[in-house]
N, CA, C and O atoms as a Maestro MAE file, in Angstrom:
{
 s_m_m2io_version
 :::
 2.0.0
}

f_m_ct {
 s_m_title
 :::
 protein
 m_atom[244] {
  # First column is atom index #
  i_m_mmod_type
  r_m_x_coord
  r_m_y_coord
  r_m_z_coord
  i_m_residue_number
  s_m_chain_name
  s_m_pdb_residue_name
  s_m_pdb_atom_name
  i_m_atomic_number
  :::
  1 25 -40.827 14.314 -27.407 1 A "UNK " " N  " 7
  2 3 -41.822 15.282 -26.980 1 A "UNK " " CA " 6
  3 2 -43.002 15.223 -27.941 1 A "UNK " " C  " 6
  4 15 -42.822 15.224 -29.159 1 A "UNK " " O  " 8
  5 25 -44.195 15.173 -27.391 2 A "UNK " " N  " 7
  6 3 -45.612 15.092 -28.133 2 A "UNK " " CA " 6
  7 2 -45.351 16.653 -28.062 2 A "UNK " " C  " 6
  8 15 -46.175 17.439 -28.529 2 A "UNK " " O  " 8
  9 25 -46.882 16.652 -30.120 3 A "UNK " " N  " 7
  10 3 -47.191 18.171 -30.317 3 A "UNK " " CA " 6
  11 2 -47.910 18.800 -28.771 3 A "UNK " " C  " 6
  12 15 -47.420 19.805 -28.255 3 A "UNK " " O  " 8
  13 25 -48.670 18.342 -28.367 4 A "UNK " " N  " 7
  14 3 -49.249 18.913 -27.142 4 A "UNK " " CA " 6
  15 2 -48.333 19.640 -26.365 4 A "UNK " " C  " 6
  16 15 -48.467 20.819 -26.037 4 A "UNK " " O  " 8
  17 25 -47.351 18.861 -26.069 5 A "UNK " " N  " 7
  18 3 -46.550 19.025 -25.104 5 A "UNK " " CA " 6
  19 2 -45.155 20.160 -25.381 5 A "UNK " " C  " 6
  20 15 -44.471 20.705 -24.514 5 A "UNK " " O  " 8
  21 25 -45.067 20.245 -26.476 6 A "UNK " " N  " 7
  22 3 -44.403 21.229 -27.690 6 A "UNK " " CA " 6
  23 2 -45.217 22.852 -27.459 6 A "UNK " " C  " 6
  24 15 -44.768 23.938 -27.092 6 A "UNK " " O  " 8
  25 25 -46.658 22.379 -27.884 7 A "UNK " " N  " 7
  26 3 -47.238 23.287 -27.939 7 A "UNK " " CA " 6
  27 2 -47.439 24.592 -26.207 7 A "UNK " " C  " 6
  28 15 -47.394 25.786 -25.910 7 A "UNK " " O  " 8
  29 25 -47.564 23.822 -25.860 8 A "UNK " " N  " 7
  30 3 -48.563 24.326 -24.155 8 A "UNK " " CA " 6
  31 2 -47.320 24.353 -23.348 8 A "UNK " " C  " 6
  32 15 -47.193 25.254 -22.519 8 A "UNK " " O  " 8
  33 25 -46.079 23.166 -23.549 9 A "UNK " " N  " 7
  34 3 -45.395 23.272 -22.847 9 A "UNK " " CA " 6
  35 2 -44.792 24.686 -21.595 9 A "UNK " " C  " 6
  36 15 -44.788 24.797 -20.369 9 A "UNK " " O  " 8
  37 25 -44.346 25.555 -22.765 10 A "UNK " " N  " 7
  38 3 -44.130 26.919 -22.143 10 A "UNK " " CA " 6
  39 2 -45.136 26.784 -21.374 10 A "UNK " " C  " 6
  40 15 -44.808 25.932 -20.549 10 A "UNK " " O  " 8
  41 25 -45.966 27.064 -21.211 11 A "UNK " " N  " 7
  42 3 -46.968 27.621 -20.261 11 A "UNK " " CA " 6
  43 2 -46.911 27.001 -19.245 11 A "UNK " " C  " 6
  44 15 -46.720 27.788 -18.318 11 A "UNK " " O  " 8
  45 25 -46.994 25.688 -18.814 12 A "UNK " " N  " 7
  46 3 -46.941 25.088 -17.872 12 A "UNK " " CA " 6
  47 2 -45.360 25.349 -16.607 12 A "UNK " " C  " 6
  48 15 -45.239 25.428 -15.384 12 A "UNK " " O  " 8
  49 25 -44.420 25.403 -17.800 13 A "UNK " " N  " 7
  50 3 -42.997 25.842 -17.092 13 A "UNK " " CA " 6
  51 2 -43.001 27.555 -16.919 13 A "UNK " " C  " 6
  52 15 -41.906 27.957 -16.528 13 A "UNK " " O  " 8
  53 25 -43.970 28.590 -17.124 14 A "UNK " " N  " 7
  54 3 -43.931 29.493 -16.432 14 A "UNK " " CA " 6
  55 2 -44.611 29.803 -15.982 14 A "UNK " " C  " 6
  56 15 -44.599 31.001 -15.699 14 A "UNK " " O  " 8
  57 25 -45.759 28.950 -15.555 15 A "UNK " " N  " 7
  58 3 -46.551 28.660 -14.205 15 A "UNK " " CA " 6
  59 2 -45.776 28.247 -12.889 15 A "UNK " " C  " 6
  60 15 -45.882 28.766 -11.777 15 A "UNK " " O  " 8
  61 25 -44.987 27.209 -13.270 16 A "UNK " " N  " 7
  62 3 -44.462 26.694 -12.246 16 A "UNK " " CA " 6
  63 2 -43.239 27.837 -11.703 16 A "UNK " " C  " 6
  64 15 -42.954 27.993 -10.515 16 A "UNK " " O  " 8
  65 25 -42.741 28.418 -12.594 17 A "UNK " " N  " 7
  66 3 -41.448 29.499 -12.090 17 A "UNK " " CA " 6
  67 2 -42.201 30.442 -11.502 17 A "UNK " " C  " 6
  68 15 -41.662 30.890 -10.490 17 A "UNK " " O  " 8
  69 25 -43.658 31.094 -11.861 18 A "UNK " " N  " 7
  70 3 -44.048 31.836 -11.187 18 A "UNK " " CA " 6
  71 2 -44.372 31.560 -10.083 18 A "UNK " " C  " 6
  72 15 -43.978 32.327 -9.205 18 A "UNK " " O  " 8
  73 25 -44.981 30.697 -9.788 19 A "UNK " " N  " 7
  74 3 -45.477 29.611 -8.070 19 A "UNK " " CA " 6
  75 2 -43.940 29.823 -7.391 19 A "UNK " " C  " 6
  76 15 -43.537 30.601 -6.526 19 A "UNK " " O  " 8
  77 25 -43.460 29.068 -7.959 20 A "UNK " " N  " 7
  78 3 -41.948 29.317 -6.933 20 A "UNK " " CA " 6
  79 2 -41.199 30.569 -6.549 20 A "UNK " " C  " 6
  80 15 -40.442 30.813 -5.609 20 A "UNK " " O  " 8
  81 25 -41.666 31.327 -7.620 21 A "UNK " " N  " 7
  82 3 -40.737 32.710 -7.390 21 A "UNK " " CA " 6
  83 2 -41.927 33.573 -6.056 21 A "UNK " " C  " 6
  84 15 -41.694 33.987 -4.920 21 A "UNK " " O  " 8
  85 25 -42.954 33.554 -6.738 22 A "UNK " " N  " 7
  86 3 -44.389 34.002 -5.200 22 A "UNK " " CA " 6
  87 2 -44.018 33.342 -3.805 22 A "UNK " " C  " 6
  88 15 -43.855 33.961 -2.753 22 A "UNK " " O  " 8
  89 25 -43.910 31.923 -3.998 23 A "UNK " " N  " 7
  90 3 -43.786 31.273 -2.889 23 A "UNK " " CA " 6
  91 2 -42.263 31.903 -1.860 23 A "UNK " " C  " 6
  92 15 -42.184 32.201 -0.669 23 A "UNK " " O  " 8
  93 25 -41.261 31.909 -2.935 24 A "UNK " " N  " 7
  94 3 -40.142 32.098 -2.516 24 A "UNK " " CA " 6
  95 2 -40.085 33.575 -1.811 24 A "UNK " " C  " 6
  96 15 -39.694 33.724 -0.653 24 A "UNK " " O  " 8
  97 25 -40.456 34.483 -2.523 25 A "UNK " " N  " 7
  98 3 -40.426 36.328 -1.991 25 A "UNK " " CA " 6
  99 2 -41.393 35.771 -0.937 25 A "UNK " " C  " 6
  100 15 -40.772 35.343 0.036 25 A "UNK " " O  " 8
  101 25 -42.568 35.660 -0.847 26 A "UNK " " N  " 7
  102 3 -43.526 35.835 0.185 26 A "UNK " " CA " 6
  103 2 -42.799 35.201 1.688 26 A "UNK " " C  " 6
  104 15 -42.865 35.774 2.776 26 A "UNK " " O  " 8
  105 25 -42.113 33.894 1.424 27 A "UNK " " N  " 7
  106 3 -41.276 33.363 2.571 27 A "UNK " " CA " 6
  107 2 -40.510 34.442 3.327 27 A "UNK " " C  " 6
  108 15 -40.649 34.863 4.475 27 A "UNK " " O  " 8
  109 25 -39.544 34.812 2.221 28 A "UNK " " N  " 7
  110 3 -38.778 35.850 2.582 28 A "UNK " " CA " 6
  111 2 -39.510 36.759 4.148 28 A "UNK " " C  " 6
  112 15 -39.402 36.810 5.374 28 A "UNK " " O  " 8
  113 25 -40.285 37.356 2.960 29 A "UNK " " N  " 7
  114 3 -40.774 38.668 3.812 29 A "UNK " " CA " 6
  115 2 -41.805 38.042 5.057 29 A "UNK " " C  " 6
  116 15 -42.002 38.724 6.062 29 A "UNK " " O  " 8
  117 25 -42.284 37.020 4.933 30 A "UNK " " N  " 7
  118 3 -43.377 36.556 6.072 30 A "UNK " " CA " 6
  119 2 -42.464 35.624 6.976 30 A "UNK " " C  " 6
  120 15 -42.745 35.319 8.135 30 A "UNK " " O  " 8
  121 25 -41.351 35.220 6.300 31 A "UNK " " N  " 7
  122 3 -40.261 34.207 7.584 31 A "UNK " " CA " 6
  123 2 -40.389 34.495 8.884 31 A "UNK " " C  " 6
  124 15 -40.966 33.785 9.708 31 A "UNK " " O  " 8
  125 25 -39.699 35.847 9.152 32 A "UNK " " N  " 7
  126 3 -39.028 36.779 10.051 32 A "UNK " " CA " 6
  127 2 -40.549 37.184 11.398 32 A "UNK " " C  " 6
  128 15 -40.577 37.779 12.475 32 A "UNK " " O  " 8
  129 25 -41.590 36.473 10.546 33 A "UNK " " N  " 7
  130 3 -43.058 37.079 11.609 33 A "UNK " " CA " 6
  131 2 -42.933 35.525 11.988 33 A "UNK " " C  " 6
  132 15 -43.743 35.540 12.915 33 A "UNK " " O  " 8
  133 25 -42.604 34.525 11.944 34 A "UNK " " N  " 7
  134 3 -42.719 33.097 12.026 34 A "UNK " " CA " 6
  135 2 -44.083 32.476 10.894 34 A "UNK " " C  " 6
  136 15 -44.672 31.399 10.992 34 A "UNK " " O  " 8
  137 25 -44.219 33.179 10.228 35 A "UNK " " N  " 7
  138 3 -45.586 32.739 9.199 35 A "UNK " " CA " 6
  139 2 -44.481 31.756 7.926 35 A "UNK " " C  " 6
  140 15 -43.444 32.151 7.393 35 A "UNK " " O  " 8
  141 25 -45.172 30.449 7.758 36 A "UNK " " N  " 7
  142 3 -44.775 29.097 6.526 36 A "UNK " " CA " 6
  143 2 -45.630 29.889 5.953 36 A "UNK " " C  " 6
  144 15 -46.542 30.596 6.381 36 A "UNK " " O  " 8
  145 25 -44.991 29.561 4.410 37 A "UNK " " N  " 7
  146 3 -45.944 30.011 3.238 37 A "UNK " " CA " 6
  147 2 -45.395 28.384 2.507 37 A "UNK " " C  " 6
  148 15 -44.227 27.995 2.507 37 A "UNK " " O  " 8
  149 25 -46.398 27.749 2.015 38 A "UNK " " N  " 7
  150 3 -46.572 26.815 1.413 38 A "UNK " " CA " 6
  151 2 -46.828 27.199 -0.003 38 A "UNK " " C  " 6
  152 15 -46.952 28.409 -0.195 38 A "UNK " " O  " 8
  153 25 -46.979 26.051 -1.501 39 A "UNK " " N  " 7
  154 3 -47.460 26.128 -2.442 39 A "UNK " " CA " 6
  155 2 -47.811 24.913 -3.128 39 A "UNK " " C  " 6
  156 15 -47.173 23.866 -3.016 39 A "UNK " " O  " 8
  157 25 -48.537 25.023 -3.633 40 A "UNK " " N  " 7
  158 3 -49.061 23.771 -5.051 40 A "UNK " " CA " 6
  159 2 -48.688 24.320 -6.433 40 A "UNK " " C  " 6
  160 15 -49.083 25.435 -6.776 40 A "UNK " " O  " 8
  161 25 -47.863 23.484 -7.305 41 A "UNK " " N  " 7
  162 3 -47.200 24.166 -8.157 41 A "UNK " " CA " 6
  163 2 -48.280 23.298 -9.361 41 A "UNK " " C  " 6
  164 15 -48.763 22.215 -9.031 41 A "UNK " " O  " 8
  165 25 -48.535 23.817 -10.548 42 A "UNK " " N  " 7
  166 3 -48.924 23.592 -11.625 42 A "UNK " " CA " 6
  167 2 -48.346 21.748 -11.926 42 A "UNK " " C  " 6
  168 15 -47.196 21.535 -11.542 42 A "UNK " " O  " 8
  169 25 -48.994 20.701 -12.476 43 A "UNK " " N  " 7
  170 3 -47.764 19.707 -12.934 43 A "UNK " " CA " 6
  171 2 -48.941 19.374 -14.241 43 A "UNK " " C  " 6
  172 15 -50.072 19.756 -14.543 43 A "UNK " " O  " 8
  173 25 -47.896 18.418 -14.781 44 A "UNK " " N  " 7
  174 3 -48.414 18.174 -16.243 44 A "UNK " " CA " 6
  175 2 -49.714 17.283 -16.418 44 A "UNK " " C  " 6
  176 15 -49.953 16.379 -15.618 44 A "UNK " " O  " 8
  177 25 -50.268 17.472 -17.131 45 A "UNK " " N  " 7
  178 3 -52.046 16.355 -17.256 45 A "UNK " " CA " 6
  179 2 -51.424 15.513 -18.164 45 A "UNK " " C  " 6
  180 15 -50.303 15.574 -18.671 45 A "UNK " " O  " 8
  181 25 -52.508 14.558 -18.315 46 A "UNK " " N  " 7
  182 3 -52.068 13.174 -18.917 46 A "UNK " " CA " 6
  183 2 -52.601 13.621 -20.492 46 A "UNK " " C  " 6
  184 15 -53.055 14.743 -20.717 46 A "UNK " " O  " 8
  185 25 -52.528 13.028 -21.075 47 A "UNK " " N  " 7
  186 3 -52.427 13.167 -22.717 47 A "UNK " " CA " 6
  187 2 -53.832 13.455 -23.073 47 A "UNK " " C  " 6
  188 15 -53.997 14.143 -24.080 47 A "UNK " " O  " 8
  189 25 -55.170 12.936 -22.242 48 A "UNK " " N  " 7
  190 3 -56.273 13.126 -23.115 48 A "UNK " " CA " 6
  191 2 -57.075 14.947 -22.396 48 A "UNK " " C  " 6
  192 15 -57.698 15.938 -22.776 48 A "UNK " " O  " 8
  193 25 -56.522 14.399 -21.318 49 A "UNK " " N  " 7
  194 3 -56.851 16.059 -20.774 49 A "UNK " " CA " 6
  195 2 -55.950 17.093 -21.050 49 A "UNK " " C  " 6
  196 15 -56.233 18.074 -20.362 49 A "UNK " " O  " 8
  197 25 -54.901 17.294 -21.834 50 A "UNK " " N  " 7
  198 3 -54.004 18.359 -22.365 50 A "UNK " " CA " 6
  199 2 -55.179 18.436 -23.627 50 A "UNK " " C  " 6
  200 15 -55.978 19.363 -23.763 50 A "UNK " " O  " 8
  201 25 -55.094 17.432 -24.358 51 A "UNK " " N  " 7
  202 3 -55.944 17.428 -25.670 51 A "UNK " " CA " 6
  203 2 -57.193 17.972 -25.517 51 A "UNK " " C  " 6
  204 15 -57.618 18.872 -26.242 51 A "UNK " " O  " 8
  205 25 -57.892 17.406 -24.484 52 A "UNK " " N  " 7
  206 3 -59.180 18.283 -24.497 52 A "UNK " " CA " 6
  207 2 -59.428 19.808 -23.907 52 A "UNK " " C  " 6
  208 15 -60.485 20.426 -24.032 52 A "UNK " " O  " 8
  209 25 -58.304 20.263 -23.273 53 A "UNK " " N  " 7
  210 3 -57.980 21.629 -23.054 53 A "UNK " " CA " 6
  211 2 -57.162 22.754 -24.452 53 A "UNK " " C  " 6
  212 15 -57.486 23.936 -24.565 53 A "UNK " " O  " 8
  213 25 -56.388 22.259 -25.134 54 A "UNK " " N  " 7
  214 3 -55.961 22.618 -26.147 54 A "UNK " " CA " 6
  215 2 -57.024 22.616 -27.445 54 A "UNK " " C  " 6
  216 15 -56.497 23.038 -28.474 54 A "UNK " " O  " 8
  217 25 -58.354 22.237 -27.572 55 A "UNK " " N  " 7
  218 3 -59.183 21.718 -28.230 55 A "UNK " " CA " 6
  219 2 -59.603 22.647 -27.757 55 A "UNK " " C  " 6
  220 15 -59.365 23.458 -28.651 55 A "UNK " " O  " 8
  221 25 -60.453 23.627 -26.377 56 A "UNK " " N  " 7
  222 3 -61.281 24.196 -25.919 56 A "UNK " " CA " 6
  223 2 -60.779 25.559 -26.329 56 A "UNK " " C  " 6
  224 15 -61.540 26.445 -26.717 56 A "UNK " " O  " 8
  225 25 -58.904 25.754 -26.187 57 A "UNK " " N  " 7
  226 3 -58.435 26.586 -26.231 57 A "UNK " " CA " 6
  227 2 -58.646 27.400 -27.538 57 A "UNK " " C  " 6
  228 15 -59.135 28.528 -27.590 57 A "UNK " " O  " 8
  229 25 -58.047 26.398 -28.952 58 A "UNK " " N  " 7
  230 3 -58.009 26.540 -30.528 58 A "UNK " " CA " 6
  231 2 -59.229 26.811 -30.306 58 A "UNK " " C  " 6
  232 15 -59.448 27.831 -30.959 58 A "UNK " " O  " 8
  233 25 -60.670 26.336 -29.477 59 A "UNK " " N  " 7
  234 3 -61.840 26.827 -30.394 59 A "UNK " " CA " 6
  235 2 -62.630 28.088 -29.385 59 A "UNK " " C  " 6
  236 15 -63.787 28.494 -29.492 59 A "UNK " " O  " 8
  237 25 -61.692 28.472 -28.513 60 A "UNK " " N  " 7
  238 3 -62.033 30.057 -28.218 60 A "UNK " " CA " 6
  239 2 -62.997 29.966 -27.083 60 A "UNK " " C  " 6
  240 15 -63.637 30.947 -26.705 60 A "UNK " " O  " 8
  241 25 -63.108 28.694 -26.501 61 A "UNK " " N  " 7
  242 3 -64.062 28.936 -25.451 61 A "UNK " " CA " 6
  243 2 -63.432 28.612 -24.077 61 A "UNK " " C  " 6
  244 15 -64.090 28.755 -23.047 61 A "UNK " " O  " 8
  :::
 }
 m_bond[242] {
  # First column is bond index #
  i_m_from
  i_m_to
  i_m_order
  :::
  1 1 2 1
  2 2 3 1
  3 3 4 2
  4 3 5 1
  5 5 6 1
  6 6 7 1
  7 7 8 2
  8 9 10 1
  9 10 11 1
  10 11 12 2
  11 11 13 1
  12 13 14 1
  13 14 15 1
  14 15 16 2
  15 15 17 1
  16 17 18 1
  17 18 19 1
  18 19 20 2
  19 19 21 1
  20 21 22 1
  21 22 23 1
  22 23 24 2
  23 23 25 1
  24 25 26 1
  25 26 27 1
  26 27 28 2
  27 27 29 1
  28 29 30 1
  29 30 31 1
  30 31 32 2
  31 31 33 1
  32 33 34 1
  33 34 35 1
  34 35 36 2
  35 35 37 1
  36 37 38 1
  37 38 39 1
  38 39 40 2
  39 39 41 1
  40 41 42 1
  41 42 43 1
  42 43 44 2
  43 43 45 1
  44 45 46 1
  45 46 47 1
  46 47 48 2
  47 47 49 1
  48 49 50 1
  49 50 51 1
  50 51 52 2
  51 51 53 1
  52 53 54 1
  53 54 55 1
  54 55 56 2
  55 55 57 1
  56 57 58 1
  57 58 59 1
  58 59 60 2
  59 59 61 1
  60 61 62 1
  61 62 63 1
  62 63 64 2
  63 63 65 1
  64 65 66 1
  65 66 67 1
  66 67 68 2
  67 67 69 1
  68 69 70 1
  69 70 71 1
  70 71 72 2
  71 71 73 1
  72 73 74 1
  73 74 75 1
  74 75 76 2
  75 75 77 1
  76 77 78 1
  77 78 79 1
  78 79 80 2
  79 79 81 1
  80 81 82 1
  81 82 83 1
  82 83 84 2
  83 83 85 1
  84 85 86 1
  85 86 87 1
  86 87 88 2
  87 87 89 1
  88 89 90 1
  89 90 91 1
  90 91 92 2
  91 91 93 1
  92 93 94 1
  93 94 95 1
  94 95 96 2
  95 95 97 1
  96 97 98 1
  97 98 99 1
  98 99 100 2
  99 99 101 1
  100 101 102 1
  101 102 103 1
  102 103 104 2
  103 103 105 1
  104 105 106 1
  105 106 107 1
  106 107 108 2
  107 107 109 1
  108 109 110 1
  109 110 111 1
  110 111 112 2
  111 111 113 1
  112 113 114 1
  113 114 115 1
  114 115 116 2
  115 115 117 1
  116 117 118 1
  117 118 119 1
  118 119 120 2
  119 119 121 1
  120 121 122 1
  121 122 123 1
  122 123 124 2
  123 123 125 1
  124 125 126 1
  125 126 127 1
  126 127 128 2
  127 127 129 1
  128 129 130 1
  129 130 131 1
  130 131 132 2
  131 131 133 1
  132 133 134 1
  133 134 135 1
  134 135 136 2
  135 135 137 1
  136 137 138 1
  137 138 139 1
  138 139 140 2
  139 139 141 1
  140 141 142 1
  141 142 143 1
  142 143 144 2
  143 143 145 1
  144 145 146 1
  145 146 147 1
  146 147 148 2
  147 147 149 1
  148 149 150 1
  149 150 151 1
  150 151 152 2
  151 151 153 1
  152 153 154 1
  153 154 155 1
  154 155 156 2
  155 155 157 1
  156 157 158 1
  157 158 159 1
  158 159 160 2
  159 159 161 1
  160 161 162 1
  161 162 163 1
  162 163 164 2
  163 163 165 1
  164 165 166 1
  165 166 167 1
  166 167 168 2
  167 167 169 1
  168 169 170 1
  169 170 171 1
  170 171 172 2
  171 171 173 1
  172 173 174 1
  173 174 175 1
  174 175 176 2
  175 175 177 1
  176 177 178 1
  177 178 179 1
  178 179 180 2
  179 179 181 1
  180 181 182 1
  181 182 183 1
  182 183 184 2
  183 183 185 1
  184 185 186 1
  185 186 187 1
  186 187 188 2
  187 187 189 1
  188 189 190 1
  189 190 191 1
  190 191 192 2
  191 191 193 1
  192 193 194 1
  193 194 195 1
  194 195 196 2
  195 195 197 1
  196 197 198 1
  197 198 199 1
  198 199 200 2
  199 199 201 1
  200 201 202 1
  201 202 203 1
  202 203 204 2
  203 203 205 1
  204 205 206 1
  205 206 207 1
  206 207 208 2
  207 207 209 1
  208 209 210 1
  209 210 211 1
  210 211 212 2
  211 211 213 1
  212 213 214 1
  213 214 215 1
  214 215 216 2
  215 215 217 1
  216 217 218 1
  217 218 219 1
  218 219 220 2
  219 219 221 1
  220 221 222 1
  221 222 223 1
  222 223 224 2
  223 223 225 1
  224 225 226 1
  225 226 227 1
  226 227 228 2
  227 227 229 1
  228 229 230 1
  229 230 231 1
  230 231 232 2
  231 231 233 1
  232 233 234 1
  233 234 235 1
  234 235 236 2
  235 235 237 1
  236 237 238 1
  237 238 239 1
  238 239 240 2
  239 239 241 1
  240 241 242 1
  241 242 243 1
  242 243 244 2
  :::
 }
}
């Protein structure tokens, strides 16, 4: 595991539990009308765009 990926990690894995858990209740309750609820879940960036987001982050902007 890279520091990046150490660092931010969490965040990315409770993005994604939250997407699924929304996606999942909303099914629930909208199934039963015949309404799909779809989602796009968070996934991981490649090494220079974690870095340049973690860079933006540490410097507060």
């Amino acid at each position: 595991m890279r520091f990046a990926d150490a660092r931010w990690g969490g965040v990315l894995r409770a993005t994604k539990a939250a997407v699924k858990a929304i996606r999942v209740s909303l099914a629930a309750e909208l199934g039963p009308r015949k309404i799909r609820v779809n989602a796009v879940a968070p996934e991981s960036l490649n090494e220079d765009q974690k870095r340049q987001i973690i860079d933006q982050l540490d410097a507060g902007s």
